[in-house]
C-alpha positions as CSV (number, residue, x, y, z in Angstrom):
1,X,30.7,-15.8,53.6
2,X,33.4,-17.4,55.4
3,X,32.0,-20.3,56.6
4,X,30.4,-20.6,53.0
5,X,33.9,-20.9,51.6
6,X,34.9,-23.8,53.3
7,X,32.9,-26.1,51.3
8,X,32.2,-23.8,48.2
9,X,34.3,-21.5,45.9
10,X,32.0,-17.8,46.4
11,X,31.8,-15.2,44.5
12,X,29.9,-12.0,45.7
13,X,29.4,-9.4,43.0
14,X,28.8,-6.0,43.1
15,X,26.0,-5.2,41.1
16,X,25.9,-2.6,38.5
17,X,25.2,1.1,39.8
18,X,25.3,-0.4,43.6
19,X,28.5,-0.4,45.5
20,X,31.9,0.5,43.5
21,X,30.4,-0.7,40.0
22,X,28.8,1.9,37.3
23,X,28.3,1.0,33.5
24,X,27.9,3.8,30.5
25,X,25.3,1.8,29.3
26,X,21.7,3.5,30.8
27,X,19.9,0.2,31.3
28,X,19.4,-0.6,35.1
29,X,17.3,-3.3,34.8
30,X,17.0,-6.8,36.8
31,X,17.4,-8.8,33.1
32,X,20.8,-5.9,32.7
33,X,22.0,-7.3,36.2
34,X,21.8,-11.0,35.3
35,X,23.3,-10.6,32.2
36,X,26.4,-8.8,34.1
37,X,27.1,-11.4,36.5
38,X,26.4,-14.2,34.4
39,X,28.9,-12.5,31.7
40,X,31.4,-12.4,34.5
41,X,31.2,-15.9,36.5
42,X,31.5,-17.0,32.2
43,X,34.7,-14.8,32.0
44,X,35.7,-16.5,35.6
45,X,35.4,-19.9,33.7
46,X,31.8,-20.8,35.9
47,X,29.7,-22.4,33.8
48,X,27.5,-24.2,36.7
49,X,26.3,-22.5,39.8
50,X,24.4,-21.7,42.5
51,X,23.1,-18.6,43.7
52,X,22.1,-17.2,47.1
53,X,20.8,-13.9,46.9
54,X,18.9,-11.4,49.0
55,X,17.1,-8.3,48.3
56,X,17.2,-6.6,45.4
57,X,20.0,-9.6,44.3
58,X,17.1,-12.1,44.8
59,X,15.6,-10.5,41.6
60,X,18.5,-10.6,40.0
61,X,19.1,-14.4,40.7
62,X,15.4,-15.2,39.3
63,X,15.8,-13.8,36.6
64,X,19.7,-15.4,36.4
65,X,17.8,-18.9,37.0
66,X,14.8,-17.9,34.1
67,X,17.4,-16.7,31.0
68,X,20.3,-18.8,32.1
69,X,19.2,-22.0,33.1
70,X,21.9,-24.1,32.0
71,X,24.5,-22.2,34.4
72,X,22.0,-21.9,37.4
73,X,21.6,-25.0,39.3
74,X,20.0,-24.0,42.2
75,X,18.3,-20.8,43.7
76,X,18.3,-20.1,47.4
C-alpha cells in the first residue's frame, strides 16, 4: 500500500461484517458490499476510481465495476 500511495490517493475499506465493520442490516451479500464502498468513496467526494481487489474483495469490485460503471474506471 505504500508504494501505491506515492503515485495514487488509496483507500482500503473494511468490508461489512469482516474486520472492525458490522451493519444492522442482515444482507451480507457481494451487491450489499459494493453498494457500501461505493456509498462511502461518494461520501469521500470519489466519483472516479479504480479498484484492486483480492479474494473475496475481487467479487466485490466486479460487481462495483457491473452496477457502478460510471465511478469504476478500471478493475485489477
Amino acid at each position: 500500500i505504500r508504494q501505491l500511495a506515492r503515485d495514487f490517493n488509496v483507500y482500503v475499506p473494511d468490508l461489512v461484517f469482516f474486520g472492525e465493520s458490522y451493519s444492522s442490516k442482515s444482507d451480507r451479500t457481494v451487491g450489499f458490499q459494493a453498494k457500501c464502498v461505493c456509498d462511502g468513496l461518494k461520501k469521500l467526494r470519489v466519483y472516479k476510481f479504480s479498484v484492486y481487489a483480492i479474494s473475496y474483495g475481487g467479487f466485490v469490485g466486479y460487481r462495483m465495476a457491473e452496477v457502478y460503471d460510471d465511478m469504476v474506471e478500471k478493475l485489477v
